[in-house]
C-alpha positions as CSV (number, residue, x, y, z in Angstrom):
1,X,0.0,0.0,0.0
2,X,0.9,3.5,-0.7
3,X,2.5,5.2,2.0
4,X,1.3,9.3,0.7
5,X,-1.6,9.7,0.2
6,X,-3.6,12.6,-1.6
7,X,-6.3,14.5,-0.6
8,X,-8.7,15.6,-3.5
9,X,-12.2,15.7,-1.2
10,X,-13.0,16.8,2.0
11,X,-16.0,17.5,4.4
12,X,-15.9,19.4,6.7
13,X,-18.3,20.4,9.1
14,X,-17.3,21.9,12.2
15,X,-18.7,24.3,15.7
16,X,-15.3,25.7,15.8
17,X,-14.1,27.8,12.9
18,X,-11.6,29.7,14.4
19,X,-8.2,28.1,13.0
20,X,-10.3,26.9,9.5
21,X,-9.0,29.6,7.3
22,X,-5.8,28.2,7.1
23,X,-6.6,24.8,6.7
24,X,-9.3,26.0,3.8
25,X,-6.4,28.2,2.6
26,X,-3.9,25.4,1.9
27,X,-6.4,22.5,0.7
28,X,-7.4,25.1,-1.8
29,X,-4.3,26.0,-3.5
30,X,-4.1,22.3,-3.8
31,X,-7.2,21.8,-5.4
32,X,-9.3,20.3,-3.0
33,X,-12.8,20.1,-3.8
34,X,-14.8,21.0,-0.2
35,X,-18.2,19.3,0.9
36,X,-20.1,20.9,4.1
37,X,-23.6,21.0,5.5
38,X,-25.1,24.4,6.9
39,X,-23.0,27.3,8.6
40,X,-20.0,25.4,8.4
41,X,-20.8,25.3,4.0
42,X,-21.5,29.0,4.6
43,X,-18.2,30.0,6.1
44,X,-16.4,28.2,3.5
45,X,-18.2,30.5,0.6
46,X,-17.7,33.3,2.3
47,X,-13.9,33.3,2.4
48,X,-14.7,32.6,-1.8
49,X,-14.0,28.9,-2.0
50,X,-16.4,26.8,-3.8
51,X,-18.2,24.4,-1.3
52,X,-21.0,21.7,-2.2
53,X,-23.8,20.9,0.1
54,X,-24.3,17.3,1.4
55,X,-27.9,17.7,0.8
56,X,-26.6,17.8,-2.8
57,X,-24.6,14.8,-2.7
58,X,-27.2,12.6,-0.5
59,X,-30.6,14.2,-2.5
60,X,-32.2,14.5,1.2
61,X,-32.2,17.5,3.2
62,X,-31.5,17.7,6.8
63,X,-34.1,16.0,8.7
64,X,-35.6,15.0,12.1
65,X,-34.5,18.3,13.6
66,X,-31.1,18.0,12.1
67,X,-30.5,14.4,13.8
68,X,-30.2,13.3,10.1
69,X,-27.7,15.4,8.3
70,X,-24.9,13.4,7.0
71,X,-26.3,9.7,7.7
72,X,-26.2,8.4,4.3
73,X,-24.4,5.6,2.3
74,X,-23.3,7.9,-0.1
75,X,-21.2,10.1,2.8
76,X,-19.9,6.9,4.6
77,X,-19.0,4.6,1.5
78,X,-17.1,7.7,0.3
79,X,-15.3,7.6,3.4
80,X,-14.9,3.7,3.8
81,X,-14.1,2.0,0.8
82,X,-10.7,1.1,0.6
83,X,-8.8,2.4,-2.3
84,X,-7.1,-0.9,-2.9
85,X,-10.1,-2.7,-2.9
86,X,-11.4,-4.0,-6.4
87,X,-14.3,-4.8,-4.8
88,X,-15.1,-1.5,-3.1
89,X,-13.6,0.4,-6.1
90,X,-16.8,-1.4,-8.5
91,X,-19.7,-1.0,-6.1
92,X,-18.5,3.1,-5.8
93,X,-18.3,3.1,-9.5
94,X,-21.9,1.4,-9.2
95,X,-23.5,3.8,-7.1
96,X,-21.9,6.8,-7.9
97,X,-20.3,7.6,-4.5
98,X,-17.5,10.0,-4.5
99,X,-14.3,9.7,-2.8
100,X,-14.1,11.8,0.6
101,X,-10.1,11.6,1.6
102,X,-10.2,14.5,4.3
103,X,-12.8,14.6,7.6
104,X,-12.9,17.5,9.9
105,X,-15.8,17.6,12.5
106,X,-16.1,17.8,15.9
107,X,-19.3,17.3,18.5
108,X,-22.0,18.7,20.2
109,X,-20.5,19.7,23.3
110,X,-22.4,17.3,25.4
111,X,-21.0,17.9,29.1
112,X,-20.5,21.5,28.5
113,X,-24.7,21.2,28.3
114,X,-24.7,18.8,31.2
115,X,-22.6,21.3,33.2
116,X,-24.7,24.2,32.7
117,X,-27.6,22.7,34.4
118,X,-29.4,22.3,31.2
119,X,-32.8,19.8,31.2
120,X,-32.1,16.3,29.9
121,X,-34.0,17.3,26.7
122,X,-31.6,19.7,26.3
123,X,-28.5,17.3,27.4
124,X,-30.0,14.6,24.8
125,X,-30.5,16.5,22.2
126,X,-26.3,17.1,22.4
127,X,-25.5,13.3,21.9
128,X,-23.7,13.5,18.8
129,X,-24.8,11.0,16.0
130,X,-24.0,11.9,12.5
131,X,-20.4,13.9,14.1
132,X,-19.5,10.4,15.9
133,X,-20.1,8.2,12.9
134,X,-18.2,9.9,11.0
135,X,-15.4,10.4,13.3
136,X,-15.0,6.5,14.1
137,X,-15.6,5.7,10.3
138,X,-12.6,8.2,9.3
139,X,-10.4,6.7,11.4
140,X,-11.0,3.0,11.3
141,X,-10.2,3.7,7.4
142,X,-7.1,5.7,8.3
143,X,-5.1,3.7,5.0
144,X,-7.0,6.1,3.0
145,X,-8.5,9.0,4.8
146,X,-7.1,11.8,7.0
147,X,-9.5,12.5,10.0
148,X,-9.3,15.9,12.3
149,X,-11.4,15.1,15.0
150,X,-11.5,18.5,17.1
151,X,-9.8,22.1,17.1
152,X,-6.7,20.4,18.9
153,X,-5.8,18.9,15.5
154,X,-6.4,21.7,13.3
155,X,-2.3,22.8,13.7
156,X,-1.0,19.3,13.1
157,X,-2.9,19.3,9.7
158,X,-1.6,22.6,8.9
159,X,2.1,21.4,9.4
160,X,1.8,18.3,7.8
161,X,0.1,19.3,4.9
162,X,2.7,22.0,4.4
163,X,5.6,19.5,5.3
164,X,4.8,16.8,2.4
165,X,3.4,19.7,-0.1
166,X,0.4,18.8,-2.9
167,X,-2.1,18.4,0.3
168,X,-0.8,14.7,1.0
169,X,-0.2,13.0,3.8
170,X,1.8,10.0,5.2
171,X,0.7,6.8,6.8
172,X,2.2,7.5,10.0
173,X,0.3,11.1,9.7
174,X,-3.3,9.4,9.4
175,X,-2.6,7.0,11.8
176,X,-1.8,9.4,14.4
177,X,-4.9,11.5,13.6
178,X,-6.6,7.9,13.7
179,X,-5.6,7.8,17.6
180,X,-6.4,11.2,18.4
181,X,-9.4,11.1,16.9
182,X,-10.4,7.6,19.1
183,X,-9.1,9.5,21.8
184,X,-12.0,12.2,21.4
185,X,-14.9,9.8,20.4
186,X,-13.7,7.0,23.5
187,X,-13.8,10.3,26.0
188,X,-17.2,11.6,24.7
189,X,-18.7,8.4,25.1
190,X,-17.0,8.3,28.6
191,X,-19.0,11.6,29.5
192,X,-22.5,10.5,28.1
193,X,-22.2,6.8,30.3
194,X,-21.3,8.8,33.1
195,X,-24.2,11.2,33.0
196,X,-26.6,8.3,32.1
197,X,-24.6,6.0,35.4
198,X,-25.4,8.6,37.9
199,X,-24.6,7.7,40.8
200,X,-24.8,4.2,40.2
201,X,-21.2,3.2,39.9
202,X,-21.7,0.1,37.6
203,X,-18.8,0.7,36.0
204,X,-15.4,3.1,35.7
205,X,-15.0,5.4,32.7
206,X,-12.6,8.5,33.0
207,X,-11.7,10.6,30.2
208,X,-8.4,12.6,31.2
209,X,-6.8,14.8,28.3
210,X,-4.2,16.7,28.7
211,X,-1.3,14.0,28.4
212,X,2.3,15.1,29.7
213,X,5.5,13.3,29.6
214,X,7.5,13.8,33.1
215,X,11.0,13.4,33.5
216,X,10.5,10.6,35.4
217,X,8.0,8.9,37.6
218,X,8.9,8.9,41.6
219,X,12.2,7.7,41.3
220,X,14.7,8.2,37.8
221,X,14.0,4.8,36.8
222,X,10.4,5.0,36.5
223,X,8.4,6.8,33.5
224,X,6.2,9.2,34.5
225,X,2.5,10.9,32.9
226,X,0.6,13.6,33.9
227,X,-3.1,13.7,32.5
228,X,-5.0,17.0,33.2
229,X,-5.2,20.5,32.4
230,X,-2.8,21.7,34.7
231,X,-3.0,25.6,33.7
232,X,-6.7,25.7,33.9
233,X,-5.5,25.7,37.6
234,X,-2.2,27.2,37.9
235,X,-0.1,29.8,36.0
236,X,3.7,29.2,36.3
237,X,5.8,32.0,36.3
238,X,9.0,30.7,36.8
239,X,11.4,27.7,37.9
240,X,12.1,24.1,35.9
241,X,10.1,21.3,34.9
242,X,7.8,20.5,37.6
243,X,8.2,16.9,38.1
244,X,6.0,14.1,39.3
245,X,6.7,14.2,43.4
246,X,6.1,17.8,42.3
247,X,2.6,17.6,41.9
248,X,1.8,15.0,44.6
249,X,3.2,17.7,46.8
250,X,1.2,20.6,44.6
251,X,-2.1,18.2,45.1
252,X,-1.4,17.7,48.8
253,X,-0.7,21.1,49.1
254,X,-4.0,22.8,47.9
255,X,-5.8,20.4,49.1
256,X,-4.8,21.5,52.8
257,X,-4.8,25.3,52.0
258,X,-8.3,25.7,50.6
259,X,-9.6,24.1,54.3
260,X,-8.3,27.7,55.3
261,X,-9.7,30.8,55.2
262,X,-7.8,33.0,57.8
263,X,-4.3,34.0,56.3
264,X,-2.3,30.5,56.6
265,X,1.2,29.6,55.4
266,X,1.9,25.8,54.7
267,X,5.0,24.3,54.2
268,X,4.7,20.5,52.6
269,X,7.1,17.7,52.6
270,X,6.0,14.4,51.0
271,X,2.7,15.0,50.9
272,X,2.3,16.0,54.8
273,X,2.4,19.4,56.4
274,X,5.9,20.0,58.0
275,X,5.0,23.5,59.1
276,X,1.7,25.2,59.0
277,X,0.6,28.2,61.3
278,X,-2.4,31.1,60.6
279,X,-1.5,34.6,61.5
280,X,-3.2,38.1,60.4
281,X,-0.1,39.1,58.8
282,X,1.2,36.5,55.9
283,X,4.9,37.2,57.1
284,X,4.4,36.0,60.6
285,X,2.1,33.1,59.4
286,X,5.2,32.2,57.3
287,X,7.6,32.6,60.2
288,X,5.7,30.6,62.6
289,X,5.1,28.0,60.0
290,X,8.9,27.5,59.1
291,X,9.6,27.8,62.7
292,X,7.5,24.3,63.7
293,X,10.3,22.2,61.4
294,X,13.0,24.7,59.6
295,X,15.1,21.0,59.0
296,X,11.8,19.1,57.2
297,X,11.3,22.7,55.2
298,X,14.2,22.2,53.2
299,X,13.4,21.1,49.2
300,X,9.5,22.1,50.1
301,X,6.1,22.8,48.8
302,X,5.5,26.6,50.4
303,X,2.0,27.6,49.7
304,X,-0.7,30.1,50.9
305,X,-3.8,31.3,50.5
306,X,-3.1,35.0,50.5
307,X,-1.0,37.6,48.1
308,X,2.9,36.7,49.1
309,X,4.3,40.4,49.9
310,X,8.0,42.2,49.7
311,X,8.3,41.3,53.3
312,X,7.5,37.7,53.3
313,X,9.1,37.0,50.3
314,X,12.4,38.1,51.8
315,X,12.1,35.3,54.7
316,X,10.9,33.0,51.7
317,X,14.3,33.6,50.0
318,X,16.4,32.1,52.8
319,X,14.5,29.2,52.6
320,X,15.7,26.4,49.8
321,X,12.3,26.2,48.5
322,X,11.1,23.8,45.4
323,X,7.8,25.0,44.3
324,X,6.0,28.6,45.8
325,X,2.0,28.7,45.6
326,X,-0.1,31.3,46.1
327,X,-3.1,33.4,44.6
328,X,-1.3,36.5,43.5
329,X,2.4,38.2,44.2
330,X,3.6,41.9,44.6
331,X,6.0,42.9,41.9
332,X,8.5,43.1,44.6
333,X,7.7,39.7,46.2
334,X,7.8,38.2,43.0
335,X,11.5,40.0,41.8
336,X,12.8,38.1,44.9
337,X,11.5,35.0,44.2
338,X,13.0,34.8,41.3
339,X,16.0,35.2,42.3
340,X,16.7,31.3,42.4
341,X,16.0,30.1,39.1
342,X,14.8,26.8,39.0
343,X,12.6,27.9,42.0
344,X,8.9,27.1,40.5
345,X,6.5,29.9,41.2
346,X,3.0,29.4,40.3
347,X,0.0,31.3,40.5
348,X,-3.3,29.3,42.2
349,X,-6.1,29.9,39.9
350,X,-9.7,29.3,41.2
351,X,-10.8,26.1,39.9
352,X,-12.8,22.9,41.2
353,X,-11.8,19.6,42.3
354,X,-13.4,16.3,41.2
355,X,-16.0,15.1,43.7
356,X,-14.7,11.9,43.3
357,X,-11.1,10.4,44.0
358,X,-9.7,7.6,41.8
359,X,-6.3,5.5,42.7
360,X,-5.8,1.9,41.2
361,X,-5.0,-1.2,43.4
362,X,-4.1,-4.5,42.3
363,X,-5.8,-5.1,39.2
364,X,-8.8,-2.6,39.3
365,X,-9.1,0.6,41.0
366,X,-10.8,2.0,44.1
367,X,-12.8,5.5,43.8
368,X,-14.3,7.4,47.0
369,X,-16.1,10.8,47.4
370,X,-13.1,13.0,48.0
371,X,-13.0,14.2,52.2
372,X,-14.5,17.5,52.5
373,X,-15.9,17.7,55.5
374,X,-14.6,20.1,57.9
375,X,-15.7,20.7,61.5
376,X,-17.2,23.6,63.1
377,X,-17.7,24.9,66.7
378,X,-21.3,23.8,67.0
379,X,-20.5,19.8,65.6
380,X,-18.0,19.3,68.2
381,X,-19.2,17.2,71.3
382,X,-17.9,17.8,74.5
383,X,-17.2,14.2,76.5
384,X,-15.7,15.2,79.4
385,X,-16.2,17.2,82.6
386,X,-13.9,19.7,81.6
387,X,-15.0,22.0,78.5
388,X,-12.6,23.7,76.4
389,X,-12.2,27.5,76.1
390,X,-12.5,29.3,72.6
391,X,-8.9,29.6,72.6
392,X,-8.5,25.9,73.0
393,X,-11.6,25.6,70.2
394,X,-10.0,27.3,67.8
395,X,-6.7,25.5,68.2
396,X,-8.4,22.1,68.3
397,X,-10.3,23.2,64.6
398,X,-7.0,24.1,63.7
399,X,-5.0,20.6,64.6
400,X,-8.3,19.0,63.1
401,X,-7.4,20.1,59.4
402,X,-3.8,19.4,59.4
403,X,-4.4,15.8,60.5
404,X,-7.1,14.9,58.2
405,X,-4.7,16.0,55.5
406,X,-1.4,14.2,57.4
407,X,-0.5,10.3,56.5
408,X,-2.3,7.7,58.9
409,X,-1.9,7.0,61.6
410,X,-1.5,10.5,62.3
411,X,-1.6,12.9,65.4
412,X,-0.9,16.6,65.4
413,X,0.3,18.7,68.1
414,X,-0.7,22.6,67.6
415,X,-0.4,25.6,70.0
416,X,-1.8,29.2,69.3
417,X,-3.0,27.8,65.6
418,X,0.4,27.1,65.0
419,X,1.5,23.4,63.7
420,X,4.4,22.2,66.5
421,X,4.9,19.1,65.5
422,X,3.2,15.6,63.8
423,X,3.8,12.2,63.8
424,X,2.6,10.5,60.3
425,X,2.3,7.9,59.0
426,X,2.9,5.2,61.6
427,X,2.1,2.1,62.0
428,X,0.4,2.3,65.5
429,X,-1.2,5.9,67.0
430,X,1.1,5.5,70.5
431,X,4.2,5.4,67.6
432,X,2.9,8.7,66.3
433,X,2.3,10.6,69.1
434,X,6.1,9.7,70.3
435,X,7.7,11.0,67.0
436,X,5.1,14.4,67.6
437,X,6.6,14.6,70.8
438,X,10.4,13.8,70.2
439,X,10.2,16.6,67.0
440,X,8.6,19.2,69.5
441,X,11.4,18.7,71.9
442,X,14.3,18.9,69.3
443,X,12.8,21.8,68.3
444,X,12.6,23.6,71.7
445,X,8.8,23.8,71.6
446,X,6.9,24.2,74.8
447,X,3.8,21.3,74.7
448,X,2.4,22.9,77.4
449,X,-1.0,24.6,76.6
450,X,-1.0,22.8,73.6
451,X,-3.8,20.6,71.7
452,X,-3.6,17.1,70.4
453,X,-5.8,16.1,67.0
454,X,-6.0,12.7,65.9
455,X,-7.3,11.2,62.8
456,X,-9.2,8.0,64.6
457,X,-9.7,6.8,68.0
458,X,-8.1,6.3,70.0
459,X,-8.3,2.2,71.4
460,X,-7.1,2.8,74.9
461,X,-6.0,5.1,76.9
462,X,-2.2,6.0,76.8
463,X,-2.3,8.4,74.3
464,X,-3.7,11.0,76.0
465,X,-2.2,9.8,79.1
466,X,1.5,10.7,77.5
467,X,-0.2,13.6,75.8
468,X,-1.2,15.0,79.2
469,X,2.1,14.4,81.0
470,X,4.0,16.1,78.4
471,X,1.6,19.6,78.8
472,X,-1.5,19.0,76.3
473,X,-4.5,19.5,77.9
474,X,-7.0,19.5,74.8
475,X,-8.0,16.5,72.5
476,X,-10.1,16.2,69.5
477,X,-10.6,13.0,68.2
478,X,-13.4,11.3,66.2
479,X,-14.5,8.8,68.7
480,X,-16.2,5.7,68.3
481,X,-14.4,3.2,70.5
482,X,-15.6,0.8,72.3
483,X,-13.1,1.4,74.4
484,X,-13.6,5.8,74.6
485,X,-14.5,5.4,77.9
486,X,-11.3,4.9,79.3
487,X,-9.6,7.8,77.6
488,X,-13.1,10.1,78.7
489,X,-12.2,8.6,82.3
490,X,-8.6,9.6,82.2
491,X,-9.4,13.3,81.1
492,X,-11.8,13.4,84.1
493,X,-9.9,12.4,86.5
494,X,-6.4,14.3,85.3
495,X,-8.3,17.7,84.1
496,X,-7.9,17.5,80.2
497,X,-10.9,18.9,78.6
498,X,-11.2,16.2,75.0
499,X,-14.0,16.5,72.6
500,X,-15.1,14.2,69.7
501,X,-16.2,14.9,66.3
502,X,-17.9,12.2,65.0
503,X,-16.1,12.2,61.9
504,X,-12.6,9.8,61.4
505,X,-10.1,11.4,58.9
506,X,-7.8,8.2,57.4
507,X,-5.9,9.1,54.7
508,X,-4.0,5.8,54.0
């Protein structure tokens, strides 16, 4: 089989015309004949090319509401038949069908509909037949036909028709528009099973654009992909390549921050808070923050959900810091930060997370509702004779965030909504609390005052009996032990006030 291929034909019919000229432009000076239905037919007459109607070619006009445009043997055997088929060749001959070598359409936009709150009539009416048909019949005759699936591909046509000259393209060209263009129609099925599933669950389908080669997975040895649209939700500014531990930390990271909404600095190491603290001015919050672990800080995600100033970039810049987040910085913050280049800098954008979490395990995959619960004064249950004072509220809300978003087993010990210290990601919750501890001394922190969050229950009593000795005198925890009565007794009779939430916070 020939490896170039010509195009004399094409249909085109298209919502997004913006990037068409030039296509037009080139398949004209080439000769191509063009074939269209309705505005897309009068755009192309308007920029002076000739342009037959399908209604032309098929004798039948546009029907059922214009559900039936382009349905027609004479459209889809002039896409289909293989050129090197005697066979084909005859019965095209037979029934006069002509030759289309070049596609270009794209679909209804079916979940922008479904986003904008539209009726189901509405949303049904934007299932795509005649645009889908001829998508999958394009491509699954890519020998012979070039297909341009959506506005992504309209570049890539440009080039490689300008590359191989006389409006040709190569085999390895049509087969790569083939993929893309299964790419769109498998991701736009994806959306319309999904709206249809609910929230049934029968079965998984994502649809994920957006694909991005990394430099390497978590360790050099490992590839690495990023599917998503990463700058409809940040804007980098500056710094390298940000790399795959890059955005587990950048994930972790936001996901913490926007539980906030007094001024808050975070500092994230492998996907845990090492330093976190509230403030009213951001420089202090960042100060306070660095202060709870300056050694974990090192090679850290630093975000916040304020502007980042002149003042706190300054105590920023001593910092070695991979990756800055914030909303917005002052020209004079931002001159600073720049300073190191390879620092990445990126501007947080507002933008909304998937309701649902995905991760895959063994052979399958395990999706949740993503954890957005966070407590409030009134939800929090007082348990022991003792009651705690707003000040000890307010730190206890504050622990309560950071441990949800810490590794489990997890405990968090916070003072004057400042992180002190954490123990994650242990293997027991007595283990935890003893790494919280020994970090708080090295550090010269003073435990006493301070509150103690954890992300479960606690199963006996000894963790807030060495919480206690050590200075805490305020718990929150989820309850729901069997066994909460001893740790309700040992509050009572050592004068630790400890309330309960009701809600448990793994994150495994």
């Amino acid at each position: 089989m020939a490896d170039k291929k010509q195009i004399k034909s094409a249909l085109i019919s298209v919502f997004h015309k913006d990037g068409l000229e030039e296509i037009l432009k080139e398949l004209n000076n080439n000769g191509v004949k063009f074939l269209s239905t309705g505005g897309t037919q009068k755009f192309i007459k308007e920029l002076g090319y000739e342009c037959a109607a399908v209604e032309d070619l098929t004798s039948y006009p546009s029907i059922l509401g214009g559900r039936v445009k382009t349905l027609h043997p004479k459209v889809f055997g002039g896409i289909l038949n293989r050129r090197d088929n005697e066979s084909d060749q005859q019965q095209i001959a037979q029934y006069d069908i002509p030759e289309i070598d070049l596609v270009i359409v794209d679909l209804y936009p079916f979940e922008e509909t479904v986003a904008s709150g539209a009726d189901e009539s509405a949303i049904i009416e934007k299932i795509d037949i005649g645009g889908i048909s001829l998508i999958r019949a394009a491509a699954k005759n890519y020998n012979d036909v070039v297909i341009v699936a959506s506005k992504a591909q309209y570049k890539p046509l440009v080039n490689a028709l300008k590359e191989n000259g006389n409006a040709e393209t190569t085999l390895a060209q049509r087969r790569w528009f083939a993929k893309e263009a299964f790419a769109v129609s498998s991701a736009y099925d994806s959306h319309i099973f999904n709206y249809f599933d609910e929230n049934e669950n029968s079965a998984l389908r994502l649809a994920v654009n957006g694909s991005k080669s990394l430099r390497y997975g978590e360790n050099p040895h490992q590839k690495g992909f990023y599917f998503g649209d990463f700058d409809a939700m940040f804007t980098q500014l500056h710094g390298k390549e940000i790399s795959y531990n890059n955005l587990l930390d950048i994930d972790a990271a936001v996901n913490l921050i926007n539980d906030f909404d007094e001024t808050t600095f975070v500092i994230m190491k492998h996907n845990n808070a090492c330093g976190l603290a509230s403030r009213e001015k951001l420089v202090d919050a960042f100060n306070a923050a660095l202060a709870g672990d300056p050694v974990s800080a090192f090679g850290g995600v630093h975000v916040t959900n304020r502007e980042i100033d002149a003042a706190t970039a300054e105590e920023m810049n001593k910092v070695f810091i991979e990756v800055c987040i914030a909303p917005g910085y002052t020209d004079e913050a931002l001159a600073i930060l720049k300073q190191k280049k390879n620092r990445v800098i990126l501007v947080m954008k507002n933008f909304k997370v998937p309701a649902m979490q995905c991760r895959t395990v063994l052979n399958g995959a395990l999706v949740q509702e993503r954890d957005t619960h966070v407590e409030t004064p009134e939800e929090l249950q007082q348990c022991t004779t003792k009651g705690v004072t707003p000040e000890q509220v307010a730190d206890l809300l504050f622990a309560n965030k950071v441990v949800k978003h810490s590794k489990s087993n997890s405990i968090v010990l916070a003072k004057n909504k400042m992180l002190i210290a954490s123990g994650v990601g242990e293997t027991s919750r007595v283990d935890a609390l003893k790494h919280a501890i020994e970090k708080a001394h090295n550090f010269k922190h003073d435990l006493h005052g301070a509150v103690m969050a954890s992300d479960a229950f606690f199963p006996f009593a000894d963790c807030v009996e060495i919480a206690h000795k050590e200075g805490v005198d305020a718990v929150i925890q989820p309850g729901g032990s069997v066994r909460d009565g001893e740790s309700i007794d040992y509050c009572n009779n050592n004068g630790v006030a400890m309330v309960m939430t009701g809600y448990r916070h793994f994150k495994h």
